[in-house]
C-alpha positions in Angstrom: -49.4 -25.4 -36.5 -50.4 -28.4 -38.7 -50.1 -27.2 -42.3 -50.2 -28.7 -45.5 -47.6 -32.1 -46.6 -44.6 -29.8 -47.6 -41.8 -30.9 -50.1 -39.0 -33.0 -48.7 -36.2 -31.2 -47.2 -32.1 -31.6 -47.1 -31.4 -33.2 -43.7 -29.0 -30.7 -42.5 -28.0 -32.7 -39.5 -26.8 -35.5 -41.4 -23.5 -36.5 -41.8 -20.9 -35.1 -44.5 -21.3 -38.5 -46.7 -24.9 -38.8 -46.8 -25.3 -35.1 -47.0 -22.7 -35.7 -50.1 -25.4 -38.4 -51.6 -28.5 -36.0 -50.7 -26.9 -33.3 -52.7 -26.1 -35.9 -55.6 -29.9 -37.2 -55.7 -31.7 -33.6 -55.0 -34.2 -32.3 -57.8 -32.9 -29.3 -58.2 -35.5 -28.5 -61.0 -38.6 -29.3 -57.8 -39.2 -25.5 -57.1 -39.3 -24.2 -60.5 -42.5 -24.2 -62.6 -43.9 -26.9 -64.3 -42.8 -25.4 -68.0 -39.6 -24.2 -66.8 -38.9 -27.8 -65.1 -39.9 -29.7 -68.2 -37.5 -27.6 -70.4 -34.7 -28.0 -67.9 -34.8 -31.7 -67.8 -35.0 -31.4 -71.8 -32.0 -29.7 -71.4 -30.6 -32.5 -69.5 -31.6 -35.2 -71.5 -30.3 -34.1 -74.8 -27.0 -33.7 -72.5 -26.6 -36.9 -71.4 -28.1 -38.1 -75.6 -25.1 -36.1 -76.9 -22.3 -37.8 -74.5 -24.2 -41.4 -74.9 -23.5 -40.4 -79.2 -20.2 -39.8 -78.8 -19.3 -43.1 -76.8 -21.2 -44.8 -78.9 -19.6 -43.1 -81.9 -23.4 -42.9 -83.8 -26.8 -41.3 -83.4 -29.0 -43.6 -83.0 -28.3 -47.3 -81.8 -27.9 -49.9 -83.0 -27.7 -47.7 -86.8 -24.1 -47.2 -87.0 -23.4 -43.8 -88.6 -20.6 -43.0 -90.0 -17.8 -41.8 -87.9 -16.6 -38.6 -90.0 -16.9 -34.8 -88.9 -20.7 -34.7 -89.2 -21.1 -37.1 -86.2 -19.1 -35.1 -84.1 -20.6 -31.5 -85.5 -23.8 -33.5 -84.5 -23.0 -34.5 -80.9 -21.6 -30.9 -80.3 -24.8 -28.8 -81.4 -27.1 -31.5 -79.8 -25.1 -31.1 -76.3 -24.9 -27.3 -76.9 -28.0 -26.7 -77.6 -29.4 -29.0 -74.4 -27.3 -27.2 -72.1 -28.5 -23.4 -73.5 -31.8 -24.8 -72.4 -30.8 -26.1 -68.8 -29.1 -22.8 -68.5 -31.3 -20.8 -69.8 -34.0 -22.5 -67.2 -31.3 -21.7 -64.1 -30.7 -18.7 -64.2 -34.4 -17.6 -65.2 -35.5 -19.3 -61.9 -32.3 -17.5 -60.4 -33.7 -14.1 -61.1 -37.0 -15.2 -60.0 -35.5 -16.3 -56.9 -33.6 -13.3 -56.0 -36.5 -11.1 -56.9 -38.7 -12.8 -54.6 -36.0 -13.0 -51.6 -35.6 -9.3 -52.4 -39.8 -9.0 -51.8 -39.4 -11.0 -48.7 -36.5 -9.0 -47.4 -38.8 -5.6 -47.5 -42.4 -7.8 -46.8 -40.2 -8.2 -43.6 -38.6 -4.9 -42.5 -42.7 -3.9 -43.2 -43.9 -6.9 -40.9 -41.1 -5.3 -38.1 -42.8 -2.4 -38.1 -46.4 -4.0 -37.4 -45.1 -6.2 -34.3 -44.2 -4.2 -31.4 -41.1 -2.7 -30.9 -39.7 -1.5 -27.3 -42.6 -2.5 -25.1 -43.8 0.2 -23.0 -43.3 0.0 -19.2 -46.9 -0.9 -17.3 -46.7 0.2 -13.6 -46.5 -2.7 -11.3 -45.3 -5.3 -14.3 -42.7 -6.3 -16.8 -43.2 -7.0 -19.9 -40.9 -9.0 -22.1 -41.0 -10.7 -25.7 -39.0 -12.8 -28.3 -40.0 -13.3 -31.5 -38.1 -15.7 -34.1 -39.7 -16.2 -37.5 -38.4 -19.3 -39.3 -38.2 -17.8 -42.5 -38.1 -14.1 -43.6 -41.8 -13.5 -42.3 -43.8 -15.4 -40.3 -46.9 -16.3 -39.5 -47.1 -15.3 -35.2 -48.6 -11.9 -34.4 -48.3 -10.6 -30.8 -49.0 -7.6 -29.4 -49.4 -4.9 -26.6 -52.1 -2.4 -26.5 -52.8 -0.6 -23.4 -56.3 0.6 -22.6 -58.4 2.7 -20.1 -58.7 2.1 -16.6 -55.5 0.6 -16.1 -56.2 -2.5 -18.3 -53.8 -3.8 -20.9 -54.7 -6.4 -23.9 -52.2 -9.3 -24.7 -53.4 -10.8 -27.9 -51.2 -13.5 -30.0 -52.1 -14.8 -32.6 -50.3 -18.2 -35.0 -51.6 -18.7 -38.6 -51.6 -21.7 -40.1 -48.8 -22.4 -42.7 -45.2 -20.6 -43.2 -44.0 -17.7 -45.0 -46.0 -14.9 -47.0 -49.7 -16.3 -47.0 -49.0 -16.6 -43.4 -47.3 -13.4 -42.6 -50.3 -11.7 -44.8 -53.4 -13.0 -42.7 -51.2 -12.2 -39.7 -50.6 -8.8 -40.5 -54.5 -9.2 -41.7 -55.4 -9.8 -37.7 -52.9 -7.3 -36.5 -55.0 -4.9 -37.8 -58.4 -6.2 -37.1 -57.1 -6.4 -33.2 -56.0 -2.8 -33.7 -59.4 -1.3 -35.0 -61.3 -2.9 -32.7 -59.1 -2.7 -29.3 -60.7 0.7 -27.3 -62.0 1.1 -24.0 -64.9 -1.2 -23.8 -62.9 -4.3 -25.7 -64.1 -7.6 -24.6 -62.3 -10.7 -25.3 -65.1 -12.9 -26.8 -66.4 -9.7 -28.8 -63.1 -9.8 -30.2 -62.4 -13.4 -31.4 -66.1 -13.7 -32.9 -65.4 -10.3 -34.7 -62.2 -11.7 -36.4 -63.7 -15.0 -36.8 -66.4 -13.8 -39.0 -63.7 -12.1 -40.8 -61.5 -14.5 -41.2 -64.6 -17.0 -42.1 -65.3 -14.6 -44.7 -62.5 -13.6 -46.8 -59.5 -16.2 -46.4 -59.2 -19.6 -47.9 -60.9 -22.2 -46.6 -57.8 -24.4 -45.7 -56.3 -20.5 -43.7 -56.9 -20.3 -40.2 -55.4 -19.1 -37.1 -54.8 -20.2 -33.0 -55.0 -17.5 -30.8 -55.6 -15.9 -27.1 -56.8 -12.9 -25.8 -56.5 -11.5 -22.6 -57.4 -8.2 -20.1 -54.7 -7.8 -17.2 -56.4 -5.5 -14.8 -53.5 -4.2 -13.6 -54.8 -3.5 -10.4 -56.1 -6.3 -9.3 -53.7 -8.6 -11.3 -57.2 -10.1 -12.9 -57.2 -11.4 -16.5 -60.1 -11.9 -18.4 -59.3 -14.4 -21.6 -60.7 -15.5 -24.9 -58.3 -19.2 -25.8 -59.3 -19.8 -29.8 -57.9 -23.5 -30.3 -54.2 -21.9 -28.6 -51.5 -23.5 -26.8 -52.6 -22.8 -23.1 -51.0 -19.7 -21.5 -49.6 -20.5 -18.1 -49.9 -18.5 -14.8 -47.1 -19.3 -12.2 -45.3 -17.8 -9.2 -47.9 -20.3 -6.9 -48.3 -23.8 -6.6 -49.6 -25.5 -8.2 -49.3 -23.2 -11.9 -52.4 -22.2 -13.8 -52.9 -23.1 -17.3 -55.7 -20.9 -19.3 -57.2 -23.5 -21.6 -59.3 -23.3 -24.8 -62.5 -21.7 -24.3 -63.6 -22.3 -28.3 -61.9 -23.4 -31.8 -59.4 -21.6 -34.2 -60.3 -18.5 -35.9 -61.7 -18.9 -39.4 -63.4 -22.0 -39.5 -66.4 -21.6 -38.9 -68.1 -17.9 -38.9 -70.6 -18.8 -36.2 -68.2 -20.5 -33.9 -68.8 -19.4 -30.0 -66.1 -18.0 -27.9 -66.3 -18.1 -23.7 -64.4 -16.1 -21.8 -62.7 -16.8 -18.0 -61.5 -15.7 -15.3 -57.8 -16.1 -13.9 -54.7 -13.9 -11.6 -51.6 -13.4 -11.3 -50.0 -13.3 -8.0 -48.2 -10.7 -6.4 -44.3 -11.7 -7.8 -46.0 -14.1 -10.2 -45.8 -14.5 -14.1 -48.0 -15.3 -17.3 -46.5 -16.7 -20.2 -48.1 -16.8 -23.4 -45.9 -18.5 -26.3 -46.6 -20.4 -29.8 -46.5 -24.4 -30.7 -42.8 -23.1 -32.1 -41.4 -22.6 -28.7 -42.6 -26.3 -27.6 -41.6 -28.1 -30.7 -38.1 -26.6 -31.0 -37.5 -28.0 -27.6 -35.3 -31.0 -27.8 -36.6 -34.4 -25.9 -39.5 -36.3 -25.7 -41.2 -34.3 -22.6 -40.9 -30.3 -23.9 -43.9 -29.2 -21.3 -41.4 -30.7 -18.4 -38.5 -28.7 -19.6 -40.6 -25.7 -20.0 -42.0 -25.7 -16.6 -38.6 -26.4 -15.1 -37.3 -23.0 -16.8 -40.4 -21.5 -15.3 -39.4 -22.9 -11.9 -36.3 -21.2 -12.5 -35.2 -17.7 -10.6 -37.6 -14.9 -12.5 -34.8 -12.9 -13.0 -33.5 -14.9 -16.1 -36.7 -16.9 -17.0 -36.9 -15.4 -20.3 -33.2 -16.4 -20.8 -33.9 -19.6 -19.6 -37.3 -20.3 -22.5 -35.0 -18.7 -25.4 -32.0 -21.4 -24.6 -34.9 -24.4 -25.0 -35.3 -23.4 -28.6 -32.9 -25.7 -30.3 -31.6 -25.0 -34.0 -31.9 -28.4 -35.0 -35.8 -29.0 -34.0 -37.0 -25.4 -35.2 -39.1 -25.5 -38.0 -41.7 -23.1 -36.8 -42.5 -19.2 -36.0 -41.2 -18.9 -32.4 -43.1 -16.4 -30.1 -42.8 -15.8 -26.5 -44.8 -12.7 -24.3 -43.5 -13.0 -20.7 -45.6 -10.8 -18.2 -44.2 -10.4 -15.0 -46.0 -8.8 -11.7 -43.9 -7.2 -8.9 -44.1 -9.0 -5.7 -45.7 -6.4 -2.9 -43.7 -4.8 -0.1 -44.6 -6.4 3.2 
């Protein structure tokens, strides 16, 4: 999702000497706040002052001061008192730190709990999912709720931005999906319902991508809603099927419009629904080829297949992946 300029990042795929000279040259101080940075680089300062003193043998150039005890008692509090306050500055932001991994270590075992966990078998189908947040939450939501009349919902869902203003508003639409999912649900119903919401009470610069769809699982019908989403693709028959946008992200705009359409799955045919993060961790200049080519691959390992794209080096994003699979009929 396109977010906000971040902050620059170590290259970890660089090389041990200019990783040597990115670690030499990294703020260290960039993350803290703006007090506790200015009082760390004080710290510094009267640091480097105190050894600059002491090879200059005086306090203050070009006044030569005397060279006796009190020039070195001098240098010594001045150094000793810059690096209580560099110090002091650490290990504060070192609590903070670990307090707030700690929060994001439990803000995650909650967010477990809200995606699903075994999916439940659906007679006929297959369902299978991956999920890979790129930090300790994320910002994807999927889910699988089945309803009457042998119909099933798929929603997924990616929020804009990382981490735990992300993994909030998607825990946010996890529940919205949840109240509202019951017998009658209709697609377009449910994007303009979470829309408004969404309009309403996030940020203005917070919004989300995201697809809905009915499997009749019958008929092998779906009915979707595609808010500003990468395009879900059916396959299993040539050529493949990709369910396009039919209206604009969530939250932008509360009176955006939503259309809903019509598609199938074939009898021994798939739909895969999946996030940018899966298509951007894919290593190469064509990802869609490489991701049809696993698709093209035997259905017995296709969801093997999409994990082994996602390539360590290139994933900077929430990966999510829903993988629906219909039997093929007896003859």
């Amino acid at each position: 999702m396109p977010t906000r300029k971040e902050r620059p990042k170590l290259d970890k795929s660089a090389g041990p000497i200019r990783r040597a000279l990115q670690y030499a040259y990294y703020d260290w101080t960039r993350e803290m706040p703006r007090s506790k940075r200015l009082i760390a680089w004080a710290g510094i300062l009267m640091q480097g002052y105190a050894v600059y003193c002491i090879l200059m043998r005086s306090l203050a150039w070009p006044v030569m001061w005397p060279h006796g005890i009190s020039l070195y008692v001098s240098v010594w509090v001045i150094y000793a008192l810059g690096a209580g306050l560099m110090n002091g500055m650490l290990t504060s932001e070192f609590v903070r730190k670990t307090q707030l991994e700690a929060d994001q270590i439990a803000a995650r075992q909650i967010q477990q709990t809200l995606q699903p966990g075994k999916l439940a078998a659906l007679a006929g189908y297959e369902v299978e999912s991956f999920y890979k947040p790129f930090r300790e939450v994320g910002g994807d939501y999927y889910d699988v709720i089945e309803l009457a009349d042998n119909r099933t919902l798929f929603a997924v869902a990616d929020v804009s931005g990382k981490g735990m203003p992300a993994a909030l508003l998607a825990a946010n639409i996890q529940a919205l999906v949840r109240s509202a999912a019951n017998s009658e649900v209709d697609p377009v119903g449910l994007a303009q319902q979470i829309n408004r919401h969404l309009s309403r009470y996030t940020p203005s610069d917070r919004f989300a991508t995201a697809v809905f769809i009915v499997l009749s699982r019958d008929s092998g019908e779906l009915t979707y809603v595609n808010a500003g989403h990468n395009a879900p693709i059916v396959f299993g028959s040539e050529p493949a099927v990709e369910l396009e946008a039919t209206g604009i992200p969530l939250g932008l705009f509360p009176a955006a419009e939503y259309e809903a359409r019509t598609a199938h799955i074939p009898d021994g045919g798939a739909l895969l629904i999946f996030t940018d993060g899966l298509t951007d961790a894919i290593r190469g200049d064509n990802a869609e080829s490489r991701l049809r080519e696993a698709l093209a691959a035997s259905s017995a390992r296709t969801m093997s297949t999409l994990r082994s794209l996602v390539d360590p080096e290139f994933n900077e994003d929430d990966v999510t992946i829903l993988l629906v699979k219909r039997a093929a009929r007896r003859p």
